[in-house]
N, C-alpha and C positions, 0 to 999 in steps of 0.2 A: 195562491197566485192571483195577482190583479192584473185585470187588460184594460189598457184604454187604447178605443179605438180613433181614425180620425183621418181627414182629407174629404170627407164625401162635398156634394154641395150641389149647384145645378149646371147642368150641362147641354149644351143641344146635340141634338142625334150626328153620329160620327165622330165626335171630339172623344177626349179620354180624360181619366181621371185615375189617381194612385190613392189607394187606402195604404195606411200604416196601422198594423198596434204593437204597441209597446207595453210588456211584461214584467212584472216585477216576479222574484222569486225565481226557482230555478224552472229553467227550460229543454234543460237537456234531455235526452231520447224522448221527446215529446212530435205528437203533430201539431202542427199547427194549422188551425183550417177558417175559413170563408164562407158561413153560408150566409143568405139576406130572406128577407121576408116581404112580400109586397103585399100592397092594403086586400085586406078581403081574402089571404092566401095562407096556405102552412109557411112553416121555413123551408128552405130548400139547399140542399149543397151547393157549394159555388168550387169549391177548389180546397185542396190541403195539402201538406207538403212533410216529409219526415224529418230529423233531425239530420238527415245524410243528403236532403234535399231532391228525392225521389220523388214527382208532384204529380199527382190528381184532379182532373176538372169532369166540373159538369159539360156532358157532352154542349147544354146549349151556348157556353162561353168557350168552348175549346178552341183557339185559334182566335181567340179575342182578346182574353185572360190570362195573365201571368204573374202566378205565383209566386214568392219569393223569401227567404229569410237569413238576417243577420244572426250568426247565433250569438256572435259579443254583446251588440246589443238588444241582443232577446229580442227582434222585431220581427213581425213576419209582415209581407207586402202584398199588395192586391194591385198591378199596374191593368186598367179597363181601357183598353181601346176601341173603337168602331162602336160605340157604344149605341145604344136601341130603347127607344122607348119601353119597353119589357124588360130590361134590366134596371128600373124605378124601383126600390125597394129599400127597406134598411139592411144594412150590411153588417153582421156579427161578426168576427174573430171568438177562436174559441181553441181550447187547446185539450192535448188528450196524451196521456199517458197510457200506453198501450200500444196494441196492433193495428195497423190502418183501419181504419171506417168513413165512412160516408155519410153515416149516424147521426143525426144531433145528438141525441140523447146517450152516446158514447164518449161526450165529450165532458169534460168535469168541470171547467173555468171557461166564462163566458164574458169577452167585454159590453159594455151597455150600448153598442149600434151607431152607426153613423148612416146619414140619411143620403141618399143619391138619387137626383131626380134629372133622368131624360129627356128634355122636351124634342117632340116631332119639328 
């Protein structure tokens, strides 16, 4: 399975922005998940979603962040509203066949990051 991710770019504090990635290969009973990495930091979860569309956030985007996915076209979505300086980071999509986790490292196909920069 390949991801390509995409929509990031620069934004100022409070506006929003939609990631997409799109998936080749199959994605059924799969999560699909969100995490970003910002300069100087681990990765971090951001959100994931089941193929039944059962969805998962990091508490500190909950109420900001919405998850989402196509299963036709294998997309899964990232809609970022009220968005914050601290949410500056690059943003992975990653997928996982399996039981939920929150895990990077449970996840087995990774897109190559889109970059999202908040300015104050």
């Amino acid at each position: 399975v390949q991801l390509q991710a995409s929509g990031g770019g620069l934004v100022q504090a409070g506006g929003s922005l939609r990631l997409a990635c799109a998936a080749s290969g199959s994605t059924f009973d799969t999560y699909m998940g969100w995490f970003r990495q910002a300069p100087g930091k681990e990765r971090e979860f951001v959100a994931t979603i089941s193929w039944s569309s059962n969805k998962y956030y990091a508490n500190s985007v909950k109420g900001r962040f919405t998850i989402s996915r196509d299963n036709v076209k294998k997309t899964v979505y990232l809609q970022m509203n009220s968005l914050k300086p601290e949410d500056t980071a690059v943003y992975y999509c990653a997928i996982r066949r399996g039981l939920y986790s929150r895990v990077g490292k449970d996840y087995e196909y990774w897109g190559q990051g889109t970059l999202v920069t908040v300015s104050s």
